[in-house]
DOMARDO-501362 format. One record per residue (C-alpha): x, y, z; residue in one letter. Coordinates in steps of 0.001 Angstrom, whole numbers, plus 500000, padded with zeros to 6 digits. Each point is the difference from the previous one (the first is absolute). Layout:
residues N
<u:X; v:Y; w:Z; residu:A>
...
This chain:
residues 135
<u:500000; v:500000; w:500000; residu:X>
<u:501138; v:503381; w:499568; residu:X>
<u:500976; v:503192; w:501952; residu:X>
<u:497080; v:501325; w:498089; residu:X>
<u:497534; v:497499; w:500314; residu:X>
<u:501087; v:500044; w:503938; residu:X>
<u:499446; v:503366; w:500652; residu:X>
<u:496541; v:500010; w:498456; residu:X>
<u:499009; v:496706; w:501676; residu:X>
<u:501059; v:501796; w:503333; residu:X>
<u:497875; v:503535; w:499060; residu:X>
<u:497030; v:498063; w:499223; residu:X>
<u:500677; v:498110; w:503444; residu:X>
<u:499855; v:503221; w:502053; residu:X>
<u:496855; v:501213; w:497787; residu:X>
<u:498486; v:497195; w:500919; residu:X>
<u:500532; v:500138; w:503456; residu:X>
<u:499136; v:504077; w:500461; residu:X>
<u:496826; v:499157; w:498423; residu:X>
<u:499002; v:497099; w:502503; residu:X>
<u:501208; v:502022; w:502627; residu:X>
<u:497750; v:502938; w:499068; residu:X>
<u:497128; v:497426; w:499669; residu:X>
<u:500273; v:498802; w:503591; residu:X>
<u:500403; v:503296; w:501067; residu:X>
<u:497117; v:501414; w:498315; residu:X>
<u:496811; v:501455; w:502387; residu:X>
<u:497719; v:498080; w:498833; residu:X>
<u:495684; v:500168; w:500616; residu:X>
<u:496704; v:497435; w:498644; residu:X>
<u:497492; v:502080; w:498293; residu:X>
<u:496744; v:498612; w:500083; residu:X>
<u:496180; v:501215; w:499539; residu:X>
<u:496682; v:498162; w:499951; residu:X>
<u:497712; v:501395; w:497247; residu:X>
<u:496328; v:499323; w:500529; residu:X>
<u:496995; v:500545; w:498776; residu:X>
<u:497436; v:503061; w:501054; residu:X>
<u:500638; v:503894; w:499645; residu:X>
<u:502377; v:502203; w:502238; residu:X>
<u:501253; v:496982; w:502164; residu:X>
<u:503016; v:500604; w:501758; residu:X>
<u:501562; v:497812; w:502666; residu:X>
<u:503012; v:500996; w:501343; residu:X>
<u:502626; v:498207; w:501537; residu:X>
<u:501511; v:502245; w:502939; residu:X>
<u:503294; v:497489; w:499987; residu:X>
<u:503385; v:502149; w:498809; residu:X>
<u:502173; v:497135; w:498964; residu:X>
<u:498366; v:499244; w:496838; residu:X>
<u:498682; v:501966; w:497173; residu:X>
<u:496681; v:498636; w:500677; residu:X>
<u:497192; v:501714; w:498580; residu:X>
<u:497182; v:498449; w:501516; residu:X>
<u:497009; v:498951; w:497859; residu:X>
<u:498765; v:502786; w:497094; residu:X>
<u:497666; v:499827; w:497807; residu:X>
<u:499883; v:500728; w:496261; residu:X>
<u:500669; v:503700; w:499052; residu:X>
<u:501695; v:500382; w:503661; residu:X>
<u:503521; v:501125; w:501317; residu:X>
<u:502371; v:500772; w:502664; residu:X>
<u:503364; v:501000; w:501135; residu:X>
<u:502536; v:498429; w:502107; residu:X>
<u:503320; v:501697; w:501172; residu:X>
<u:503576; v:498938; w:500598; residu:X>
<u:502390; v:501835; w:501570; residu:X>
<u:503874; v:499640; w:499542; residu:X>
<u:502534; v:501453; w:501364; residu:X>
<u:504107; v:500018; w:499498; residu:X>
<u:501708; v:500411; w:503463; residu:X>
<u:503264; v:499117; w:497991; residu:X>
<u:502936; v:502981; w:498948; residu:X>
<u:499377; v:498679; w:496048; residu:X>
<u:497466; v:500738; w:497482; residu:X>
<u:497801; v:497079; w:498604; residu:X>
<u:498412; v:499367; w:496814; residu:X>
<u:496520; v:498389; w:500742; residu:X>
<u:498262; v:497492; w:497377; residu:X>
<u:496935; v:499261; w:501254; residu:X>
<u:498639; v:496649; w:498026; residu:X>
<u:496205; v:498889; w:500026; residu:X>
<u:499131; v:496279; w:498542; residu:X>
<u:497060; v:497656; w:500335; residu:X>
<u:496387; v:500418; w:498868; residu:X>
<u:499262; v:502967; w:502098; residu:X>
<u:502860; v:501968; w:498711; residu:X>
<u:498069; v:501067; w:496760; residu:X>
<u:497492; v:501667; w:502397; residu:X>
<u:502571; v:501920; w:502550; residu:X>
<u:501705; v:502907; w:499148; residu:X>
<u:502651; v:501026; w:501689; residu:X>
<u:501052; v:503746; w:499712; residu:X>
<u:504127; v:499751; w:499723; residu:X>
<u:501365; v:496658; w:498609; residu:X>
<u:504066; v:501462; w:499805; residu:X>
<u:501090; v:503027; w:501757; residu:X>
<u:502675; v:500903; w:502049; residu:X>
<u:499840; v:499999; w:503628; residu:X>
<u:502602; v:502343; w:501918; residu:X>
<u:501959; v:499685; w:503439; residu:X>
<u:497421; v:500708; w:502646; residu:X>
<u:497239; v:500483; w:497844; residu:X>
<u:496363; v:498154; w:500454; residu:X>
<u:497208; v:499529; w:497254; residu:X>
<u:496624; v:497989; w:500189; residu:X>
<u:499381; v:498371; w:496608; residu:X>
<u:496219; v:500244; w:499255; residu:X>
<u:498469; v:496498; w:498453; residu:X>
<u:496156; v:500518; w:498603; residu:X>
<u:498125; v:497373; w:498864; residu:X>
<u:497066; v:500592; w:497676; residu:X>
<u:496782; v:497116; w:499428; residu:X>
<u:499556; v:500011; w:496491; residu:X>
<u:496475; v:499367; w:498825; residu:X>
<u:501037; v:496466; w:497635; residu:X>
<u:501719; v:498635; w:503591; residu:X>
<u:499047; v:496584; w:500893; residu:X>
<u:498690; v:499473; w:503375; residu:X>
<u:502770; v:498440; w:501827; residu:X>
<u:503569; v:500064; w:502283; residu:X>
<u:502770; v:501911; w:498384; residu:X>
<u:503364; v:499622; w:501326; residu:X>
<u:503874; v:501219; w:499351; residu:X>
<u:502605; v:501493; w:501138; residu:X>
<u:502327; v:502924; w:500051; residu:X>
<u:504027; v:499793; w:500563; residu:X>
<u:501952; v:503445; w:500656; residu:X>
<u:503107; v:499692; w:499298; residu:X>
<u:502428; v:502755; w:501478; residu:X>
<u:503900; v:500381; w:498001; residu:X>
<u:502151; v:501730; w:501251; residu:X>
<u:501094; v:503184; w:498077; residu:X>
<u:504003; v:500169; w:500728; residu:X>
<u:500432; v:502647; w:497125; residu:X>
């Protein structure tokens, strides 16, 4: 094998590892809401851990909040990353953005009941990832 090859075996190596490190490090929260049927329904789940938004009904929404903060002396770049079912319904206000030393920001996620949804459980989950930003 050579030098070459080495080297580029070993840079892939660390990529790889970064990247599982960031993906065990990663906040991570279940999003979930119960659509059901009737007008105006809205159940909510008082529970902070979760993006739980209760049950809704068609043509219904809400808002959930979380909060981060960075204690730490270096900026971080903040990917926030939505997947399952639900995460065609939620929006989330700020997907990548930069979060400074000693800075807080609550990321807003609203979810929406379209008309055409089907009356069931819709689950997911959102990751934040925080890099930091050494230049």
């Amino acid at each position: 094998m050579s030098i070459l090859k080495k080297i580029a075996l070993g840079i892939v190596i660390l990529i790889l590892v970064l990247v599982v490190i960031e993906v065990v490090n990663a906040s991570k929260y279940k999003m979930k809401v119960n659509v059901v049927d009737g007008e105006n329904v809205m159940g909510i789940n008082p529970m902070t851990e979760s993006l739980d938004f209760g049950d809704l009904s068609r043509n219904n929404g809400m808002r959930r909040f979380i909060t981060l903060n960075n204690g730490g002396r270096f900026a971080n770049y903040i990917l926030v990353w939505k997947f399952g079912e639900i995460s065609d319904l939620v929006k989330v206000d700020k997907k990548v953005f930069v979060l400074g030393s000693g800075e807080e920001v609550q990321l807003t996620f609203d979810i929406n009941i379209p008309p055409s949804a089907e009356t069931k459980k819709y689950s997911g989950r959102v990751w934040i990832f925080r890099i930091p930003k050494l230049f």
